[in-house]
N, CA, C and O atoms as a GROMACS GRO file, in nm:
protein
  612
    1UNK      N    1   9.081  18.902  11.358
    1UNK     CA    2   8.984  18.935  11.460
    1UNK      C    3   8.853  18.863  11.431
    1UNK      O    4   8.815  18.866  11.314
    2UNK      N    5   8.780  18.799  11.519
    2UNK     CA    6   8.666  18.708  11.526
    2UNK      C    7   8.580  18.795  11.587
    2UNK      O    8   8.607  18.863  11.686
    3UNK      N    9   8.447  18.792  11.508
    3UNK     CA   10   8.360  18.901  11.588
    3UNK      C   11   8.220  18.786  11.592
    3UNK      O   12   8.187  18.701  11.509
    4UNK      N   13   8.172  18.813  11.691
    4UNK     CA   14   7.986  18.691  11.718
    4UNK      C   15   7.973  18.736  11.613
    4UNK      O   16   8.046  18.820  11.561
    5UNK      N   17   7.843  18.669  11.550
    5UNK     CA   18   7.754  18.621  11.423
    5UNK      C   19   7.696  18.806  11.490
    5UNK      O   20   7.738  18.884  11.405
    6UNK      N   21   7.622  18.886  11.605
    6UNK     CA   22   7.567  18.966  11.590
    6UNK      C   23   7.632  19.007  11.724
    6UNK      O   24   7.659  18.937  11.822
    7UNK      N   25   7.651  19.153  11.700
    7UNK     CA   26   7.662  19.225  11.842
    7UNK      C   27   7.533  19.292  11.917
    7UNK      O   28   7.446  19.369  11.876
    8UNK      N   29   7.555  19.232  12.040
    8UNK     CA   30   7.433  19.336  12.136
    8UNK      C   31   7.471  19.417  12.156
    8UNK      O   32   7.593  19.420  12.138
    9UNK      N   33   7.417  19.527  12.200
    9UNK     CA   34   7.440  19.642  12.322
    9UNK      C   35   7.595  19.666  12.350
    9UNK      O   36   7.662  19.629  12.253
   10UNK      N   37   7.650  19.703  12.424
   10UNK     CA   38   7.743  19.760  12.479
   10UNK      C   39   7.885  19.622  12.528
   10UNK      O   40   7.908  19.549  12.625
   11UNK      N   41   7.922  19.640  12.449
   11UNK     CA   42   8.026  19.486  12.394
   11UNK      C   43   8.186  19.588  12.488
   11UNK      O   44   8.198  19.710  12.498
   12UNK      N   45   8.300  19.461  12.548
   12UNK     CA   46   8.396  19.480  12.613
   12UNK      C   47   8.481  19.448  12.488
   12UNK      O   48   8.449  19.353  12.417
   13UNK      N   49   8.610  19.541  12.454
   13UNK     CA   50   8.692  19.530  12.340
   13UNK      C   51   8.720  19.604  12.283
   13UNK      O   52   8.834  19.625  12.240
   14UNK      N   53   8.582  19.696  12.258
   14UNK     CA   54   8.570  19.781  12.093
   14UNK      C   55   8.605  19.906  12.131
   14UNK      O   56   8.606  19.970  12.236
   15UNK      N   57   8.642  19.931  11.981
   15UNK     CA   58   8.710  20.059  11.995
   15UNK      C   59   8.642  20.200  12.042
   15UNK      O   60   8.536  20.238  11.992
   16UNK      N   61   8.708  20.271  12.136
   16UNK     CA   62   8.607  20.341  12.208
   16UNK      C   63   8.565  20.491  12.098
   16UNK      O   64   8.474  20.562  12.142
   17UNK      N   65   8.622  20.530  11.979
   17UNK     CA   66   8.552  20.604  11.916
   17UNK      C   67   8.470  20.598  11.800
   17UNK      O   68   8.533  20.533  11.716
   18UNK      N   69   8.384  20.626  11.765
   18UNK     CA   70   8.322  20.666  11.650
   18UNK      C   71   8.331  20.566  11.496
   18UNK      O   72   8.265  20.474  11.448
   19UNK      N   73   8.453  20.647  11.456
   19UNK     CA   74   8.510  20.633  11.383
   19UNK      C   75   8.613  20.498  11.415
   19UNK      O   76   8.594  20.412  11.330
   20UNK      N   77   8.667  20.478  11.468
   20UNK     CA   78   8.774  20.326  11.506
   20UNK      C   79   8.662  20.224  11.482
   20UNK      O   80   8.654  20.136  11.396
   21UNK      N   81   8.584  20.256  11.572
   21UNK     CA   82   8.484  20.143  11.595
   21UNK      C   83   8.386  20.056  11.478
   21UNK      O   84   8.358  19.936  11.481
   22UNK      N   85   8.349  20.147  11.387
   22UNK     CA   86   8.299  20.148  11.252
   22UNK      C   87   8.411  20.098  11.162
   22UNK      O   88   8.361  20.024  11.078
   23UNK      N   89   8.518  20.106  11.149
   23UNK     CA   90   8.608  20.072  11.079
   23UNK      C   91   8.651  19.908  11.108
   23UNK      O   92   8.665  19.822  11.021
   24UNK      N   93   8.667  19.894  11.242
   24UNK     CA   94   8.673  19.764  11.292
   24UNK      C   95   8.601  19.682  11.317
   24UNK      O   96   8.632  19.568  11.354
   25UNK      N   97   8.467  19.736  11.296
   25UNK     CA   98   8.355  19.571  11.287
   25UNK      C   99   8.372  19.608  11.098
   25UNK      O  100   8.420  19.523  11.024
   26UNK      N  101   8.345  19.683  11.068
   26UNK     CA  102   8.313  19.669  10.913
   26UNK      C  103   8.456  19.529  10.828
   26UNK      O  104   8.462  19.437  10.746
   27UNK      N  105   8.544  19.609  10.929
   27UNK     CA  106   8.683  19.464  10.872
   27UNK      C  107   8.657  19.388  10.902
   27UNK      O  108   8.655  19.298  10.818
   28UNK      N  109   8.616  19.354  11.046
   28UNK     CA  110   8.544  19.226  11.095
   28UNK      C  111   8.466  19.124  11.041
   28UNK      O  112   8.460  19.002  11.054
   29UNK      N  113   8.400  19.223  10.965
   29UNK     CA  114   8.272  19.157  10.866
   29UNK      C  115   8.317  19.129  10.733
   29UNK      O  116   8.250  19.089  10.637
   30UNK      N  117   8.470  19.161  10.741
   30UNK     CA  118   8.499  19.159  10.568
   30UNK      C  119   8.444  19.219  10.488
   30UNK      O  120   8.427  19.137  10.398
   31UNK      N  121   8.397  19.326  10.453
   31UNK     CA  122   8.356  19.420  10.391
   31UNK      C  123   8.434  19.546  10.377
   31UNK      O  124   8.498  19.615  10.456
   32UNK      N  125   8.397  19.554  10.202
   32UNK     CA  126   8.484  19.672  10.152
   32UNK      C  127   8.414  19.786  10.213
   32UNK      O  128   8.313  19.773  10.282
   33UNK      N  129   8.490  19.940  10.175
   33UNK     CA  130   8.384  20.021  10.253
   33UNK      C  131   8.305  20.053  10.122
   33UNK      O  132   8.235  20.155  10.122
   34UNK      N  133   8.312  19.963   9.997
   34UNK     CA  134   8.221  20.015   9.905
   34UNK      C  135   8.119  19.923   9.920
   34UNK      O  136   8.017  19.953   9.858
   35UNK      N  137   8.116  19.831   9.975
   35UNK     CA  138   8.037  19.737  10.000
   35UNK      C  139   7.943  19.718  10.100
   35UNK      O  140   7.866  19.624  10.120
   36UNK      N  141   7.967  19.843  10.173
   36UNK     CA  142   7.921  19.879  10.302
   36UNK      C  143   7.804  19.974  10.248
   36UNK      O  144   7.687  19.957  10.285
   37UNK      N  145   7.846  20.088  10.145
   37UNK     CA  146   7.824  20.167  10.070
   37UNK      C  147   7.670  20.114  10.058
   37UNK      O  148   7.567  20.108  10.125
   38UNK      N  149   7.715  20.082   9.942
   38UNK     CA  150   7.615  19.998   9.873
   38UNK      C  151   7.531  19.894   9.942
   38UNK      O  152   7.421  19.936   9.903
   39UNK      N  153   7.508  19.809  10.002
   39UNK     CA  154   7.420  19.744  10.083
   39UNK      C  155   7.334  19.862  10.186
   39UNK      O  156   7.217  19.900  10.173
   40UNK      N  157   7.411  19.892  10.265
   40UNK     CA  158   7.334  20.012  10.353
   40UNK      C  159   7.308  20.185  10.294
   40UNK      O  160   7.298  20.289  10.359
   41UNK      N  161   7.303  20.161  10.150
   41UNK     CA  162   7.236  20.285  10.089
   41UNK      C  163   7.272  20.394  10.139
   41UNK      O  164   7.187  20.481  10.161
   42UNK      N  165   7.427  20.417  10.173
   42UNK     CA  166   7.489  20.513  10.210
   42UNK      C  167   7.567  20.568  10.149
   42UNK      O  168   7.622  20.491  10.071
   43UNK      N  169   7.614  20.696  10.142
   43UNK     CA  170   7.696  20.763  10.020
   43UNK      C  171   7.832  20.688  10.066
   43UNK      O  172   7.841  20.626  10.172
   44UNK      N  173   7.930  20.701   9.977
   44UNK     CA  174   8.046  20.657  10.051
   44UNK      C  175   8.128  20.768  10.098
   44UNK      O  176   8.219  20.752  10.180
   45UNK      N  177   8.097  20.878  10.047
   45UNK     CA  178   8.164  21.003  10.132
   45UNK      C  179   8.160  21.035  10.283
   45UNK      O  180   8.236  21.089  10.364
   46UNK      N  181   8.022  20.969  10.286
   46UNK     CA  182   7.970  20.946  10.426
   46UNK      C  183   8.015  20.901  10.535
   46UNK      O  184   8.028  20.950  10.647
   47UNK      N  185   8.051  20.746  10.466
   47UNK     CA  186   8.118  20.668  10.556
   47UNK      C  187   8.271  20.645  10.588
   47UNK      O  188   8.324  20.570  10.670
   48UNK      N  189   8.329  20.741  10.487
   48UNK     CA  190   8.429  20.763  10.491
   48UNK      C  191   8.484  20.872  10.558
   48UNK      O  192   8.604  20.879  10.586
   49UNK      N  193   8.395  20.962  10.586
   49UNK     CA  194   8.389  21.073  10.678
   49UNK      C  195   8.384  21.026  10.816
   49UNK      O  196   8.434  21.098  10.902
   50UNK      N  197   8.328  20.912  10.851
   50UNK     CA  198   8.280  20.888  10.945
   50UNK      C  199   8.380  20.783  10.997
   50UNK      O  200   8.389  20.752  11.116
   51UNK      N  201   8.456  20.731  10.897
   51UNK     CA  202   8.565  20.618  10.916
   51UNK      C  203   8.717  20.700  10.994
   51UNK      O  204   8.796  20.649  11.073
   52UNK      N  205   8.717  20.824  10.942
   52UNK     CA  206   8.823  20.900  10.896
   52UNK      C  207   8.781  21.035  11.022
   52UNK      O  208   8.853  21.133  11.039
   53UNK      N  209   8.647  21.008  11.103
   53UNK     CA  210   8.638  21.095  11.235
   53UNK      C  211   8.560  21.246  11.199
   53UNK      O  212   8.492  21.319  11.272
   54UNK      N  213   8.591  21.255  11.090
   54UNK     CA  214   8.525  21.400  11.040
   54UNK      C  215   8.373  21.449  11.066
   54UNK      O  216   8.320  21.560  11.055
   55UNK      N  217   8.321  21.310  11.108
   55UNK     CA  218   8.187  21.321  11.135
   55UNK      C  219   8.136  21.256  11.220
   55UNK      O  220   8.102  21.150  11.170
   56UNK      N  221   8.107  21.261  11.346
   56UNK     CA  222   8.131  21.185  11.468
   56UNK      C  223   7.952  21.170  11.549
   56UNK      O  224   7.926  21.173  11.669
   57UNK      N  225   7.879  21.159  11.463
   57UNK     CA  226   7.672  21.085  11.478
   57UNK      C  227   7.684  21.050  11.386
   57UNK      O  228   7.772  21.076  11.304
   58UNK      N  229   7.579  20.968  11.379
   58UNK     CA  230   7.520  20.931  11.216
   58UNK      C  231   7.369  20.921  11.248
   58UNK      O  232   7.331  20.825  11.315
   59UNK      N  233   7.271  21.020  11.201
   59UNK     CA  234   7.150  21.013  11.188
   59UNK      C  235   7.081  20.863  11.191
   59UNK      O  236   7.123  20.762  11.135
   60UNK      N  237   6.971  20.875  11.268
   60UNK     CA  238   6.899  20.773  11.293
   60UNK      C  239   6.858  20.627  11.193
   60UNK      O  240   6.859  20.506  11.219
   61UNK      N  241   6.828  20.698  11.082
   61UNK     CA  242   6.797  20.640  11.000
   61UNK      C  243   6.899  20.552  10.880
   61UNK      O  244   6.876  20.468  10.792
   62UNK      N  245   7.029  20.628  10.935
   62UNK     CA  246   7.156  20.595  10.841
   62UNK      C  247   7.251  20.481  10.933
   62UNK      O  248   7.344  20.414  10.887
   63UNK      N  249   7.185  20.479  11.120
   63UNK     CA  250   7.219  20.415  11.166
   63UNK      C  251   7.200  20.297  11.196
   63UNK      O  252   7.265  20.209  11.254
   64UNK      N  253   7.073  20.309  11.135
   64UNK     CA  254   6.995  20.165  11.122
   64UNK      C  255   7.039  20.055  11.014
   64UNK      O  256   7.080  19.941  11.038
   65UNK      N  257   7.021  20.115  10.886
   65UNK     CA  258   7.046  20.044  10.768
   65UNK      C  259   7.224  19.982  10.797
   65UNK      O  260   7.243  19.861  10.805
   66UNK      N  261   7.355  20.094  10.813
   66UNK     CA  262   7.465  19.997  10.918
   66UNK      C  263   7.445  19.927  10.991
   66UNK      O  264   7.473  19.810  10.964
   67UNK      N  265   7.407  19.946  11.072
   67UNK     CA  266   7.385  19.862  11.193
   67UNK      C  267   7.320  19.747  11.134
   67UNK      O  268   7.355  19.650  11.202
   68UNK      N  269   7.223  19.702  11.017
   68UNK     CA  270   7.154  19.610  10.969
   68UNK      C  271   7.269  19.519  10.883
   68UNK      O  272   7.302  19.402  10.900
   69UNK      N  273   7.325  19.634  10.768
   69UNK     CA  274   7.408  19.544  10.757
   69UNK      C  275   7.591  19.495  10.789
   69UNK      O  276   7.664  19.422  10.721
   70UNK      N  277   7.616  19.561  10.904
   70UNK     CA  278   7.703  19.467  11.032
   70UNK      C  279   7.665  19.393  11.094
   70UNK      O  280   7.754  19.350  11.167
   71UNK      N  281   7.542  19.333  11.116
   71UNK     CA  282   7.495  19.244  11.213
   71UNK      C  283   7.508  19.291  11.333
   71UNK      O  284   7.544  19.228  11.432
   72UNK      N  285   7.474  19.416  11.325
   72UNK     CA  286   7.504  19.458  11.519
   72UNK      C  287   7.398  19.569  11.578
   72UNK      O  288   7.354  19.628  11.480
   73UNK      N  289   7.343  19.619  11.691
   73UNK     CA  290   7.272  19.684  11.724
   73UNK      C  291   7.294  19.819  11.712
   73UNK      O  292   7.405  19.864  11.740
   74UNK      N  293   7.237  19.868  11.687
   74UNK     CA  294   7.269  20.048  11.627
   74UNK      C  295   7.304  20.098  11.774
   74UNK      O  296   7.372  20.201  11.772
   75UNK      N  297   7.275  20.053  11.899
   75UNK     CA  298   7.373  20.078  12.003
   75UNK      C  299   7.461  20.071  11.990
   75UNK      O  300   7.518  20.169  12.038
   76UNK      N  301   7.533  19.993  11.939
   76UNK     CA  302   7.668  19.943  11.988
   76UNK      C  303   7.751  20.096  11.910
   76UNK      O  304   7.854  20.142  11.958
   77UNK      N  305   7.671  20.167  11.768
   77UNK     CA  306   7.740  20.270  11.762
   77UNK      C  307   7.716  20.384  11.805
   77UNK      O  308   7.795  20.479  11.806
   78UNK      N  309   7.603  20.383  11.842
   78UNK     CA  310   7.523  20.541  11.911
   78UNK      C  311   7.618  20.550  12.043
   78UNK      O  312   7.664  20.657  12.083
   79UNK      N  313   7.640  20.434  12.100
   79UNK     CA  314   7.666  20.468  12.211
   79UNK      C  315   7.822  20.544  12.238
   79UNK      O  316   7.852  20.588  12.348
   80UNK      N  317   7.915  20.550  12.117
   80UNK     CA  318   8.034  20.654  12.101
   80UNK      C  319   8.046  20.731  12.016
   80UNK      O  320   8.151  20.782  11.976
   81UNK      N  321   7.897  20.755  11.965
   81UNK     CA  322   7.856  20.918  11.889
   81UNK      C  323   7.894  21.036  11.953
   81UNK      O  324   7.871  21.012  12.072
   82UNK      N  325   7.941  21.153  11.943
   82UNK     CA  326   7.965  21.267  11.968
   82UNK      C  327   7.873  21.371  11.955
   82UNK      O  328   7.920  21.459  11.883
   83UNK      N  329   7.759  21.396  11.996
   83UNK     CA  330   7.667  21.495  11.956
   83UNK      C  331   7.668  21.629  12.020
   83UNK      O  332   7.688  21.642  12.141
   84UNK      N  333   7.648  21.721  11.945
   84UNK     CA  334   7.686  21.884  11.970
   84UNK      C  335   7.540  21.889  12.074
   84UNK      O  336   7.436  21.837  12.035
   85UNK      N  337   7.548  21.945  12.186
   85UNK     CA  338   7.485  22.008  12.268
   85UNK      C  339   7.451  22.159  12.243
   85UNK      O  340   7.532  22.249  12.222
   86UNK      N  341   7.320  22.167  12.248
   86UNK     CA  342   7.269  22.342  12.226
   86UNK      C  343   7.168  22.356  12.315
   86UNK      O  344   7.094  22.266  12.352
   87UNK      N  345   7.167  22.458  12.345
   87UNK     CA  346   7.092  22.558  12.425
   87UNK      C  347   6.934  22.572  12.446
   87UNK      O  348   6.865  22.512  12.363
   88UNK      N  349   6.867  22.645  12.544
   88UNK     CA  350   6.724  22.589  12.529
   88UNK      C  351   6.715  22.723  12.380
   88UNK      O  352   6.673  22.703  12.266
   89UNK      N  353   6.756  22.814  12.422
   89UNK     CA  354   6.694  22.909  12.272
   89UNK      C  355   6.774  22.877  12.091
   89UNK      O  356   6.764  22.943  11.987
   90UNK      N  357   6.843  22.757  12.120
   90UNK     CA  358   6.897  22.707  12.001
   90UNK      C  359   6.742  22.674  11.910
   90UNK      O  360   6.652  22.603  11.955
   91UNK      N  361   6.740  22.736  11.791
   91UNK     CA  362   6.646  22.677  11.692
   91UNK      C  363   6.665  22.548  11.631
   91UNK      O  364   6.751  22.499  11.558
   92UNK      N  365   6.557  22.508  11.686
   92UNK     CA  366   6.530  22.339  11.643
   92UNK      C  367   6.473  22.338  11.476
   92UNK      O  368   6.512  22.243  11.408
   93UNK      N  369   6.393  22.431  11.417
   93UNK     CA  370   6.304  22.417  11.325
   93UNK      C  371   6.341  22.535  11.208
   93UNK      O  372   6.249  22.615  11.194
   94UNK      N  373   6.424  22.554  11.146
   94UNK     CA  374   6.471  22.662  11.021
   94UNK      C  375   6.342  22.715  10.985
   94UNK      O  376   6.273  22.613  10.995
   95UNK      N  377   6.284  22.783  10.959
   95UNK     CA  378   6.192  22.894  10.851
   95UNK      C  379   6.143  22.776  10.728
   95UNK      O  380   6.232  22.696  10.699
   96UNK      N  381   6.068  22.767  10.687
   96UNK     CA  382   6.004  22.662  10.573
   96UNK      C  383   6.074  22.714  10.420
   96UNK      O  384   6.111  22.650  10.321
   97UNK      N  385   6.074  22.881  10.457
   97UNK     CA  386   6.153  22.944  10.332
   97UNK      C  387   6.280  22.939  10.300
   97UNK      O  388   6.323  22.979  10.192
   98UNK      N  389   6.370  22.876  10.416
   98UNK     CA  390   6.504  22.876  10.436
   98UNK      C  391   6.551  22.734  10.407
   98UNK      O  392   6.664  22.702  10.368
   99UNK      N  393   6.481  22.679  10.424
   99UNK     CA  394   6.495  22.534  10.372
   99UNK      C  395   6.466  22.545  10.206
   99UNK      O  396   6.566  22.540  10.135
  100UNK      N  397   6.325  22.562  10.136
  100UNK     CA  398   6.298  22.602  10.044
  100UNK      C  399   6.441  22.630   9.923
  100UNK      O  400   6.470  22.573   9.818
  101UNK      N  401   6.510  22.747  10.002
  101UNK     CA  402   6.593  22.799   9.985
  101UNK      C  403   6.776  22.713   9.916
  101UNK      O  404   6.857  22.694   9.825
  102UNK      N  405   6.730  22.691  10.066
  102UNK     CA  406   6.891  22.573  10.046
  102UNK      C  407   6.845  22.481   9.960
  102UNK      O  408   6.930  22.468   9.872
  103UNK      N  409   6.709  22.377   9.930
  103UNK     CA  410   6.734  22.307   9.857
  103UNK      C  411   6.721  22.312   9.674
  103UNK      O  412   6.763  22.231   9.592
  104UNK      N  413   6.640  22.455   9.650
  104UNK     CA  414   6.681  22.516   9.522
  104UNK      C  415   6.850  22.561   9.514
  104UNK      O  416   6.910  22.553   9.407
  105UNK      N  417   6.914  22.607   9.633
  105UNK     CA  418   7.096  22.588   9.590
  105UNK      C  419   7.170  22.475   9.566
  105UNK      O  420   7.277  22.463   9.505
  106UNK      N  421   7.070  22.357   9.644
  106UNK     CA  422   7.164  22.210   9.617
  106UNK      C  423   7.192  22.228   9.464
  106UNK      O  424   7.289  22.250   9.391
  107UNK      N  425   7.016  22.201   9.449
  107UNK     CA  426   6.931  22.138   9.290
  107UNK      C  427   7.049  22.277   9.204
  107UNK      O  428   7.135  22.254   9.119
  108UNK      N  429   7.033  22.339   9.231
  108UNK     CA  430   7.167  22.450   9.136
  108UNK      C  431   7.312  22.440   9.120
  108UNK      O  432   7.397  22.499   9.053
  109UNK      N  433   7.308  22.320   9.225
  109UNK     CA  434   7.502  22.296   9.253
  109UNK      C  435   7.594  22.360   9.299
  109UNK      O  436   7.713  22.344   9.271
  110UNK      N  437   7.524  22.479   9.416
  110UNK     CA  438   7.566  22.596   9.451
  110UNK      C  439   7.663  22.462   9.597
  110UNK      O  440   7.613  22.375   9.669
  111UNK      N  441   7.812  22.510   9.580
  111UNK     CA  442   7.890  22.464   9.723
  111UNK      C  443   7.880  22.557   9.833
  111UNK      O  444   7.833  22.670   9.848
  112UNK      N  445   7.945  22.466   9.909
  112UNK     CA  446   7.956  22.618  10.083
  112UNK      C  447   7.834  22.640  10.114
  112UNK      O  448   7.813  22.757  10.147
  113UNK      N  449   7.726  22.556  10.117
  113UNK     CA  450   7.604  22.600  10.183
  113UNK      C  451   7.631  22.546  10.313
  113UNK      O  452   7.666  22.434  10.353
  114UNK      N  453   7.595  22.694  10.390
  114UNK     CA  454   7.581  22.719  10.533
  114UNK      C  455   7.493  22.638  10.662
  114UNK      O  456   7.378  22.678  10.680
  115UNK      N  457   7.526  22.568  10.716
  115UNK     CA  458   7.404  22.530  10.778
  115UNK      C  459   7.289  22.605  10.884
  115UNK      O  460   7.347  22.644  10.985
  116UNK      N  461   7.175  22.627  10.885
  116UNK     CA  462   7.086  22.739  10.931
  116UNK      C  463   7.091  22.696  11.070
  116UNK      O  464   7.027  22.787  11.122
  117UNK      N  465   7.117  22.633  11.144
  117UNK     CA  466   7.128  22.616  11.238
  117UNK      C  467   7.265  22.629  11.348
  117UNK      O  468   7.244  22.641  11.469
  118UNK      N  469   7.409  22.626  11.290
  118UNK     CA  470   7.484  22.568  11.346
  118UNK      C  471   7.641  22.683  11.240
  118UNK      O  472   7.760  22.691  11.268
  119UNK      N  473   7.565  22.746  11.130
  119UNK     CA  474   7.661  22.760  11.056
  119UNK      C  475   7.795  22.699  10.959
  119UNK      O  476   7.870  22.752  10.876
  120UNK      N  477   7.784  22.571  11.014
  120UNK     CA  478   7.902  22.496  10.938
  120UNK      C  479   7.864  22.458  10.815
  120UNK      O  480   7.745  22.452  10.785
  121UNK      N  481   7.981  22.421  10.710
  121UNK     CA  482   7.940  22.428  10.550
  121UNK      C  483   7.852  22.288  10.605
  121UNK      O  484   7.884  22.233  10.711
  122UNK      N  485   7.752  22.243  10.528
  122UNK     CA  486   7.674  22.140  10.480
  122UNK      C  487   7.701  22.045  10.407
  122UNK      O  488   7.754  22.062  10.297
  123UNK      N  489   7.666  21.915  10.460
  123UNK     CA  490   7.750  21.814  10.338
  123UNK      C  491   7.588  21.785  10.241
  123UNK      O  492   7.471  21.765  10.276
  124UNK      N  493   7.637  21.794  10.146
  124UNK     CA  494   7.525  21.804  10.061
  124UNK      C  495   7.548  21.767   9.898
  124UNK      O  496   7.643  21.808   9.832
  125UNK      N  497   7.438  21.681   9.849
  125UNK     CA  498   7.412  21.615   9.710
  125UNK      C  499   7.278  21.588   9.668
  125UNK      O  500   7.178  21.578   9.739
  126UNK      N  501   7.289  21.575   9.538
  126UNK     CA  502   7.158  21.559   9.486
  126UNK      C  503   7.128  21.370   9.443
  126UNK      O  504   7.199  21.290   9.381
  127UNK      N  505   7.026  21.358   9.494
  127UNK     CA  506   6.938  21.202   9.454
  127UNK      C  507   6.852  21.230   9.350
  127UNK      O  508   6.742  21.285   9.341
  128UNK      N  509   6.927  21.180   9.276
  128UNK     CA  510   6.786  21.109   9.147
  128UNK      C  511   6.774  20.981   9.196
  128UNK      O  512   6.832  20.908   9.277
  129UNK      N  513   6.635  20.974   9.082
  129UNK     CA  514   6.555  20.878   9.104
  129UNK      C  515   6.411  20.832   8.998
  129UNK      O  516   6.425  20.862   8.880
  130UNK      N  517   6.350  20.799   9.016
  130UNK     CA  518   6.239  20.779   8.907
  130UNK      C  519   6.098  20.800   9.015
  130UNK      O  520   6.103  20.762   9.132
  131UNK      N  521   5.985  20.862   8.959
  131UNK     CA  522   5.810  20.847   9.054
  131UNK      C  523   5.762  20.719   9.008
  131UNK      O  524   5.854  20.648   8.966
  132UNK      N  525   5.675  20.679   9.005
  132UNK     CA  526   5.558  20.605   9.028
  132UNK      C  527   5.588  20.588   8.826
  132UNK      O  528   5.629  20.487   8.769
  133UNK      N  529   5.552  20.714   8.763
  133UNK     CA  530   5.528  20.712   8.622
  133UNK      C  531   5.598  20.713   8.554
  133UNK      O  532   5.569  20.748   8.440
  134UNK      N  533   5.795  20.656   8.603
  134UNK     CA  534   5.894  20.678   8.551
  134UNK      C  535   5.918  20.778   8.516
  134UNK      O  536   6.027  20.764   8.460
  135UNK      N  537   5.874  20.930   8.506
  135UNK     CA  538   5.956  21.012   8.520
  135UNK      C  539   6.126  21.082   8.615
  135UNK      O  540   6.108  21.126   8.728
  136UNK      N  541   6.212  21.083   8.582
  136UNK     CA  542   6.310  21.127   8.630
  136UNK      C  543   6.278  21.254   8.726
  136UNK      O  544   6.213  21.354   8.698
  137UNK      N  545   6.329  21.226   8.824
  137UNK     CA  546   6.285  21.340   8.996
  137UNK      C  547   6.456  21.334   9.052
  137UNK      O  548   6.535  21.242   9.035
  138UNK      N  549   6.472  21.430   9.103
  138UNK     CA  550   6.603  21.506   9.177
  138UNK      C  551   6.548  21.576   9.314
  138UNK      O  552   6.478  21.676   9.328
  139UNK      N  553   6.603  21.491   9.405
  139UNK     CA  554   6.574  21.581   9.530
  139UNK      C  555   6.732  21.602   9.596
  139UNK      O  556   6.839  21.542   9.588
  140UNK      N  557   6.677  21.732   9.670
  140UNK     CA  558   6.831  21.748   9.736
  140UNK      C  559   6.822  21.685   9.903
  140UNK      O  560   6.726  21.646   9.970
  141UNK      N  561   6.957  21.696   9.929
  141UNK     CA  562   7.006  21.614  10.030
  141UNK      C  563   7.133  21.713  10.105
  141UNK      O  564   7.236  21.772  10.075
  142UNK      N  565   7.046  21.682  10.224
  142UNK     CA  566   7.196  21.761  10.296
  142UNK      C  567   7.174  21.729  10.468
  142UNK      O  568   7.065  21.715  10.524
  143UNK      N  569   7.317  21.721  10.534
  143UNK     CA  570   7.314  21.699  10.702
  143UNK      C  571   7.432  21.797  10.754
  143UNK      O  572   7.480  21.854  10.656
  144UNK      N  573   7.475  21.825  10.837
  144UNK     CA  574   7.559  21.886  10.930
  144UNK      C  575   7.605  21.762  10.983
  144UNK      O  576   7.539  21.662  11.010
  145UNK      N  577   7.793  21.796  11.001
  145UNK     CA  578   7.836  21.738  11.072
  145UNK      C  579   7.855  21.745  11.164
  145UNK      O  580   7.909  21.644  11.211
  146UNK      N  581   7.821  21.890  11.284
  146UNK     CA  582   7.835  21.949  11.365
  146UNK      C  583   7.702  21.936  11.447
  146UNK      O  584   7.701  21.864  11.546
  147UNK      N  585   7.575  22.012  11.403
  147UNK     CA  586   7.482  22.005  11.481
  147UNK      C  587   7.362  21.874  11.447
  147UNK      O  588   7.412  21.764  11.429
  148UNK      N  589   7.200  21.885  11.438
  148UNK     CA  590   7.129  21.763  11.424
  148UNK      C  591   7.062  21.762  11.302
  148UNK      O  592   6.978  21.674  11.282
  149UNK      N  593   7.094  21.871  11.192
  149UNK     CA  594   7.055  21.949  11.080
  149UNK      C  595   7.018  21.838  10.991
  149UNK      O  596   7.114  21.786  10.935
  150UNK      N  597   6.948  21.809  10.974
  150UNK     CA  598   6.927  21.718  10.817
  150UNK      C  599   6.822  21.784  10.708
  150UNK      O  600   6.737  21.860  10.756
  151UNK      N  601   6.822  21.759  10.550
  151UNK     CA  602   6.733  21.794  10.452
  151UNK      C  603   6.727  21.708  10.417
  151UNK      O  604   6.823  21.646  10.372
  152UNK      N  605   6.586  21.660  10.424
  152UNK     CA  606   6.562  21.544  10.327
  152UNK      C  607   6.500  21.541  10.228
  152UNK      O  608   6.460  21.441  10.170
  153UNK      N  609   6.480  21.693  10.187
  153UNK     CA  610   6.398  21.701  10.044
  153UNK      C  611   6.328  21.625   9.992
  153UNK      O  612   6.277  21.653   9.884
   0.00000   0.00000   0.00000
């Protein structure tokens, strides 16, 4: 399969889900999915979730860095994202304490955390990293695969 040097917008061919579609430019491009991983600073659980349908958006910011490195417009995958629809009295904004909360359970290694919005377990891990003064820092990390939930600790 021959794919342009970059995809625009809304391309005739591609696979019409999610998950197909991501799988088949990434081959396209010759790229492992650890290689995908790694260049676009994505977990590989992630994208393997996402290869494999289990997780059918990919947050804005996770769609960019793919999309940067496939050579293609973060349209081309938004546009067969699956996003959960909610209600006008659906809570957009968790409690500051509830967040608080979940991300002292990451940092504890507590599994099965709930998502406050949507209820489904949470996919969730901890990032190290280093500050400014080389000290060692751990923040937690967590999204829903279901609703628009993200922690970015």
């Amino acid at each position: 399969m021959e794919l342009p040097k970059y995809l625009h917008g809304s391309q005739k061919g591609l696979p019409k889900t999610l998950a197909s579609r991501l799988s088949y430019i990434r081959n396209g491009r010759k790229l492992h999915i650890a290689e995908l991983s790694s260049l676009a600073k994505v977990p590989i659980q992630q994208l393997e979730d996402l290869e494999a349908g289990i997780e059918t958006w990919i947050p804005t910011a996770v769609r960019q860095r793919i999309a940067r490195v496939l050579s293609i417009d973060p349209q081309v995958l938004e546009e067969v994202e699956i996003k959960t629809k909610f209600d006008e009295d659906f809570p957009k904004d968790p409690p500051l304490e509830l967040l608080e909360r979940i991300q002292e359970e990451i940092l504890l290694g507590k599994n099965e955390i709930k998502c406050p919005l949507c209820g489904n377990t949470l996919k969730s891990w901890v990032q190290e990293g280093f500050d400014l003064n080389g000290k060692q820092i751990k923040s937690a990390k967590a999204h829903c695969s279901v609703c628009i939930f993200q922690l970015r600790g």
